[in-house]
N, C-alpha and C positions, 0 to 999 in steps of 0.2 A: 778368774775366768779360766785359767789353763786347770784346776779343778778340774771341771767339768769332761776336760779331756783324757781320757785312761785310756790305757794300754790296749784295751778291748777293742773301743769305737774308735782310737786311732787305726788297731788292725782294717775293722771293718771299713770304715772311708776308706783306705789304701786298695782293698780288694774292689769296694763300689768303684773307685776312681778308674782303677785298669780294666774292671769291664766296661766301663760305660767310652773307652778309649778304645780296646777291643773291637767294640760295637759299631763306633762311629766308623772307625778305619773298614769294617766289614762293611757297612753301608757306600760307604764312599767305592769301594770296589764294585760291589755292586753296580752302583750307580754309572760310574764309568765303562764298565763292560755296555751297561744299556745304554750309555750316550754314545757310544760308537755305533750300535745298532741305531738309533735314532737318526742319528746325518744320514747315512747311508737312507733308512725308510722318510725321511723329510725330503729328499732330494728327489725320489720318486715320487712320492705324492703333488708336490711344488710342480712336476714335469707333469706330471699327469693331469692337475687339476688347473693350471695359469691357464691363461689366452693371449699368450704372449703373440707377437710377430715372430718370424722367419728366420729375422739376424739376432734376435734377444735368445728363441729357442736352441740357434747354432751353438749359443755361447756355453748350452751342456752338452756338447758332445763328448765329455768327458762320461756321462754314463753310459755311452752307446760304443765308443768308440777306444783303440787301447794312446795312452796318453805317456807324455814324456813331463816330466816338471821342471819346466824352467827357473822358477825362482819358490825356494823351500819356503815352510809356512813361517810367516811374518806376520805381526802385529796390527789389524785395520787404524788407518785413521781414525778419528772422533766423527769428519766431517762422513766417511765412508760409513763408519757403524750407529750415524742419526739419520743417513739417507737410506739407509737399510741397503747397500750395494750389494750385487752379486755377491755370494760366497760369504760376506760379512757378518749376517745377521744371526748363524746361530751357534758360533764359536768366538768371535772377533777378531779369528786369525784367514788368513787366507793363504793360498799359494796360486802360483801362474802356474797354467797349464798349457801344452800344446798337443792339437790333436794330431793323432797321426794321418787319420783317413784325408778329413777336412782340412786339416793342416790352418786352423783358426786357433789362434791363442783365448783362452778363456779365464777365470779366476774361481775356483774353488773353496769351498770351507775346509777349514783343516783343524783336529787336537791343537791345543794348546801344547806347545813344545816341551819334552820333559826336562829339560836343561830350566825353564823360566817356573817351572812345575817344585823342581828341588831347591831353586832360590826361594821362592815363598814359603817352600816349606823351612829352610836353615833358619831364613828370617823372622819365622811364627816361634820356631824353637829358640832364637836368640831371645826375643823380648820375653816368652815366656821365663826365659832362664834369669834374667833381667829383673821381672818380677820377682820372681820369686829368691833372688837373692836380695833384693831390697825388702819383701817383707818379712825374711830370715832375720836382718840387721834391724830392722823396726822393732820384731818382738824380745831380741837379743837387750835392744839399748832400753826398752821400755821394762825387760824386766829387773836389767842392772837397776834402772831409776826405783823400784819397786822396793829392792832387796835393799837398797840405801837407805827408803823410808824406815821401811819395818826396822833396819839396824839402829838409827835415829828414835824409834820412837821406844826402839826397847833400851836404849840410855837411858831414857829422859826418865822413864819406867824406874830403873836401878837408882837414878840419882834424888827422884822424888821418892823412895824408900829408905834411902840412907838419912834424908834429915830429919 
């Protein structure tokens, strides 16, 4: 089976593999640059288009008003991000706000923090490495088993020609 693999389309894989990593990581920038345009344009639309009440629409004076943050972006609940709460529903982080004008404490949506951002990432890099040092010793131990037969069978070879 390792045949099949030459020096050539090992190259090539290795070059497919880093572009299409290349790629992914450009999309993901991408991506993020326009999910922070989106909160921003979701937050106006949601303002512009609900029929909320009076003390539900106070609770964004964060986009009208200049704002102090009382407690940095944290984690929603489960019970918070199935009830679709203020601020929750399209990061599932939130932070506390206070306004200045109105001086009413409200909860905002927030990025996902880049501290919890680089643990996923060490952790995605950990198992991958994980992996892939386990299927190093798989192909390592299955080719020793390999190289034993062949040497066994090319014995058996010399000693059925000697009688």
């Amino acid at each position: 089976m390792l045949d099949f693999v030459t020096r050539r389309r090992l190259i090539f894989g290795a070059v497919a593999l880093l572009f299409v990593t290349i790629s992914v990581l450009f999309i993901a920038h991408l991506n993020s640059t326009l999910f922070d345009r989106g909160i921003l344009s979701s937050y106006t639309l949601y303002s512009a288009n609900s029929s909320l009440n009076n003390e539900q629409q106070s609770n964004e004076c964060y986009l009208t008003e200049a704002i102090e943050v009382k407690v940095f972006c944290q984690k929603c609940t489960s019970y918070e991000r199935r009830s679709k709460a203020n601020g929750c529903s399209p990061t599932g982080y939130k932070e506390l706000v206070l306004c200045s004008k109105s001086n009413i404490k409200a909860s905002r949506s927030c990025q996902v923090p880049i501290r919890i951002q680089k643990e996923n990432f060490w952790i995605f890099q950990g198992i991958v490495l994980f992996i892939g040092l386990l299927s190093m010793a798989s192909v390592h131990g299955r080719q020793k088993a390999l190289d034993k037969q062949m040497v066994e069978k090319i014995k058996r070879q010399i000693g059925d020609s000697d009688n």
